[in-house]
N, C-alpha and C positions, 0 to 999 in steps of 0.2 A: 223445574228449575233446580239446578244444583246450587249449594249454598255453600261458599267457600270461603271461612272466615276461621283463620288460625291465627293464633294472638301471640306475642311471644315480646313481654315487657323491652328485654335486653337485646332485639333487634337491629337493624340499621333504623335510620330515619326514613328511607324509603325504600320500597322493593319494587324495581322496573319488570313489568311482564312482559313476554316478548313468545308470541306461538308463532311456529314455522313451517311453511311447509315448500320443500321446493325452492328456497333462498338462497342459493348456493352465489347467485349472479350481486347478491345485495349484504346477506346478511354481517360481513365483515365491516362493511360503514356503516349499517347500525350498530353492531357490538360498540364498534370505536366510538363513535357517537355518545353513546353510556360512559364509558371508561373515560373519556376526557372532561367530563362534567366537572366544571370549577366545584360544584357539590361533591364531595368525596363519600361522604357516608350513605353505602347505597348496597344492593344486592341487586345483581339481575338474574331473573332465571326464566332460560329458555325452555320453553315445549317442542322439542318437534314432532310434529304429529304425522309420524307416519312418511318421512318423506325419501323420495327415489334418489335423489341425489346426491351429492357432495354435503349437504349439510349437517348431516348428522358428525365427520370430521371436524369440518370448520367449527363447529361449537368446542366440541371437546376439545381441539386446538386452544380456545379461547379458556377454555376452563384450566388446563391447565397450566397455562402461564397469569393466571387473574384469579385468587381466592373468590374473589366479591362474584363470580362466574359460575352459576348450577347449571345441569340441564336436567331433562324429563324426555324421557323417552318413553312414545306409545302409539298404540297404533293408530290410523286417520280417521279420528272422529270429528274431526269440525271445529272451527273457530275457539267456537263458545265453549268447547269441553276443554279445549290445550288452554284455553285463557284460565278456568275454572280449574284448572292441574295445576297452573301457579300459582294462582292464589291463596289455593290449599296450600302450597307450602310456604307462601310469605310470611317473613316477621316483620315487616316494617310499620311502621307508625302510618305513614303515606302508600299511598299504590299508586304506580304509575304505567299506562298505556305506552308499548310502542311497538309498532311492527315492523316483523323484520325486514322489509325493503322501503320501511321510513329512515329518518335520523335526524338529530338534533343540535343543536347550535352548542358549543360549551356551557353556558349562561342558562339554559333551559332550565334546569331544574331548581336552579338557583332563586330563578324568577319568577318560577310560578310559587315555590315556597315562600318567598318573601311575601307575599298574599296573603297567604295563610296567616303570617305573623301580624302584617295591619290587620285584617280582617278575621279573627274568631269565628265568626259565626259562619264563614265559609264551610259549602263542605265539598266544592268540585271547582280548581281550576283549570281552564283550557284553553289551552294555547296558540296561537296563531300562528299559519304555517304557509309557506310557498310549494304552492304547484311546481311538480318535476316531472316532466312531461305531457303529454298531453293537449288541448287545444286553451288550454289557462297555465300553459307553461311558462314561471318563473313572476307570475301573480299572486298576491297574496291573497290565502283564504278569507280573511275578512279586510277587504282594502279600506272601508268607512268608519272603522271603531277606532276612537280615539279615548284613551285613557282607558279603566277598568268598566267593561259594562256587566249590570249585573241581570241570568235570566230568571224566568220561571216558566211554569208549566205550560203556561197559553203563548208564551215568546219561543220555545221548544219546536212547539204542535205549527205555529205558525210559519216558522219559519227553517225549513229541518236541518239545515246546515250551520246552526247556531252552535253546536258542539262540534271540537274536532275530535280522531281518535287520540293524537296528542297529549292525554288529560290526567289530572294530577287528583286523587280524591282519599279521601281522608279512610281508615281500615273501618270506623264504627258505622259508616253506609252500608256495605258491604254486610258489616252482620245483620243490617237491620233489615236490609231487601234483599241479600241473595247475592249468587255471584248472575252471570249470565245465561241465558234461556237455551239450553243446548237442541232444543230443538230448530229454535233458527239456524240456517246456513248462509242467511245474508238477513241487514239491517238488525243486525244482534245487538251492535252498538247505539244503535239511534233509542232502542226500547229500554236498554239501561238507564240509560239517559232520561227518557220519559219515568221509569220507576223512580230515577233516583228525584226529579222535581216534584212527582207526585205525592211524594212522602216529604213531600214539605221543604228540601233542603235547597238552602241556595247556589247556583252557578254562575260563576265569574267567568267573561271571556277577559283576556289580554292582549293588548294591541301587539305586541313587537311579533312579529312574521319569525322564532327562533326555532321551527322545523322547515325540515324539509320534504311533503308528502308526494310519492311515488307515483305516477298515474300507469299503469299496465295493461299492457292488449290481453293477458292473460287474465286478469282478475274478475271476478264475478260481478263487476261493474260494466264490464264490457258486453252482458249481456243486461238492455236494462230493460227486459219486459220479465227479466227475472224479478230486477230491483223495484223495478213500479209493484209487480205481485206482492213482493215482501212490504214492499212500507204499506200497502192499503190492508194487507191482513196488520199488521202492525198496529193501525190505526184503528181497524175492527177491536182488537184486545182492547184497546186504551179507551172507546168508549164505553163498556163493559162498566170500565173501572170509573168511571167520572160521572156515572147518573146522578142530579142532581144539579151539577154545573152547566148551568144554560148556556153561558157564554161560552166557554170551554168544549160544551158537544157540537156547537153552530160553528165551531172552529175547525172541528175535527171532521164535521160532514162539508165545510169546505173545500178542504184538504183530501177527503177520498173522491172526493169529486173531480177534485182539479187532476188526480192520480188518475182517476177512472178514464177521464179523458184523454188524458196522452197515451195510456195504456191504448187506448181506440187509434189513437193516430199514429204509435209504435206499429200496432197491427196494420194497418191501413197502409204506408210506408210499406211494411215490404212483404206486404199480397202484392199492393203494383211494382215493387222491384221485381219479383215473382213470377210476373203476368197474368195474375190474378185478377183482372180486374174488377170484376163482378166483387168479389170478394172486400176486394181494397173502398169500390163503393158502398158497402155496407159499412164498414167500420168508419169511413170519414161520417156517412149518416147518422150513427151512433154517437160518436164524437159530436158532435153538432148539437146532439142533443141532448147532450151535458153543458152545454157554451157554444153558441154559435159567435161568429165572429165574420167579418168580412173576409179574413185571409183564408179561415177555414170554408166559406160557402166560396173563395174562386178556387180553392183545391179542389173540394165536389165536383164544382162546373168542369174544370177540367179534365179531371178525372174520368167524367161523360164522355166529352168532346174529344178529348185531344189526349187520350190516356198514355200513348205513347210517348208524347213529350213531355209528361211531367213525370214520368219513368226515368227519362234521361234527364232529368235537371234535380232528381235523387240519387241519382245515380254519379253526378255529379260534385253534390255536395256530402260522400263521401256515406251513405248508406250500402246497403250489400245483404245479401240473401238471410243470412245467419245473426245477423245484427242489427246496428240502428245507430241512433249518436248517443256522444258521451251525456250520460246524465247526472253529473255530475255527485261529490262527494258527499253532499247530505243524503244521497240514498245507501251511505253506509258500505263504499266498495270493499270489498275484501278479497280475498286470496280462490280461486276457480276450485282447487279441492281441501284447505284447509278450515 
């Protein structure tokens, strides 16, 4: 893990990180996004890591007409390394998450700071945001929280969409756990996140919906038996670190369980898109025997019987050889090569 903590007293109030790769279609409504924050006292600095397109202009465009505007140029190493290149060079008091084909309401940062001020003992808030595209297009990330809810470690593990990337957290986390795990290439964010409760500190979500997250056919969400691999190894680390916590490990063998299984019925899905069907019946079996369920023993049956029509009634609801469905943003989507 690289550890990216530069301190630098006379700062902004906060430093926006922002790694890119490939952004060319987005990254000017996130800059703006930044720049119009009713919070004025701020620093954004961008990474682009490495990318083929137009963005590496559009940034310097932007730095040039915006002091408060750095960039980082390097070659494409991954998420977790261009996040960790920012925050080596942040001075702000605050760090704040945003990617570059997300963006923010004016008032963002405003709001999640005011936080900070009632509450001290805070050391991570995060924001609630609207789906922009996708099949939870123009929904909000958390539609049932009302008022400030506060997590922890076993509310994380439970429930993994509990954190968005949206998130506002204080510089002395950061020195004290590290920046991000650069050997992840997806679910990087979910395991910050788990270090940062596990080391005791508290997590505020905020109800007002003041982002807006991106949903991309390109993004390393779109493939999710990548994402299911990455959170169950994820979740392997994390009990490592929690021997001791009974409740806490019975949560988390929950949890690769509940992963294990889809992962069987991600595979399963499309061996019979495939024509595998042999195949496709072994992982529903497998599946089953992680959790059997009525829906899943008449997918078996079928599967048997009548393998061809439940071929075309995935085929239907929008699976395809190379993929599967969207599984959503708790499994940490991110960018395909950055």
């Amino acid at each position: 893990m690289s550890s990216a903590a530069s301190t630098s007293p006379s700062g902004p109030a906060v430093s926006v990180i922002m790694p890119a790769y490939n952004a060319a279609a987005y990254i000017t409504e996130a800059i703006e996004s930044v720049l119009n924050q009713t919070h004025r006292d701020l620093e954004l600095i961008v990474v682009d890591d490495g990318s083929t397109d137009e963005t590496p202009s559009i940034v310097a465009g932007w730095a040039e007409r915006d002091p408060r505007v750095s960039v980082i140029t390097q070659t494409n190493h991954g998420i977790s390394a261009a996040r960790n290149a920012a925050l080596a060079a942040s001075r702000g008091r605050f760090l704040a998450l945003l990617d570059s084909d997300d963006a923010w309401d004016p008032a963002f940062l405003q709001t999640q700071l005011g936080v900070f001020d009632r509450l001290p003992d805070v050391g991570v808030v995060t924001g609630n945001a609207l789906h922009c595209g996708g099949p939870h297009d123009g929904q909000a990330m958390w539609s049932s929280v009302n008022g400030l809810r506060t997590l922890h470690l076993d509310d994380l593990l439970s429930h993994e969409t509990s954190v968005c990337i949206m998130t506002v957290f204080r510089r002395e986390l950061l020195e004290e756990i590290g920046g991000f795990d650069v050997r992840l290439r997806c679910n990087e964010d979910y395991q910050f996140w788990l270090r940062v409760a596990l080391a005791g500190h508290t997590i505020v979500q905020t109800p007002q919906p003041l982002g807006r997250y991106r949903r991309r056919p390109d993004s390393v969400s779109a493939d999710p038996g990548l994402m299911l691999d990455g959170i169950i190894r994820v979740l392997g680390s994390m009990r490592a670190l929690c021997e001791g916590r009974a409740g806490t490990l019975a949560i988390i063998d929950r949890q690769v369980m509940r992963f294990q299984r889809e992962r069987w019925l991600l595979e399963g899905k499309l061996a019979l898109i495939d024509g595998r069907f042999g195949r496709a019946g072994e992982a529903f079996a497998a599946a089953r025997r992680l959790g059997d369920t009525a829906k899943l023993r008449a997918v078996a049956m079928l599967c048997r019987v009548w393998p061809r029509a439940l071929r075309l009634l995935y085929q239907q609801r929008g699976y395809h050889q190379r993929g599967g469905p969207d599984v959503g943003p708790g499994l940490a989507r991110r960018r395909a090569s950055s």
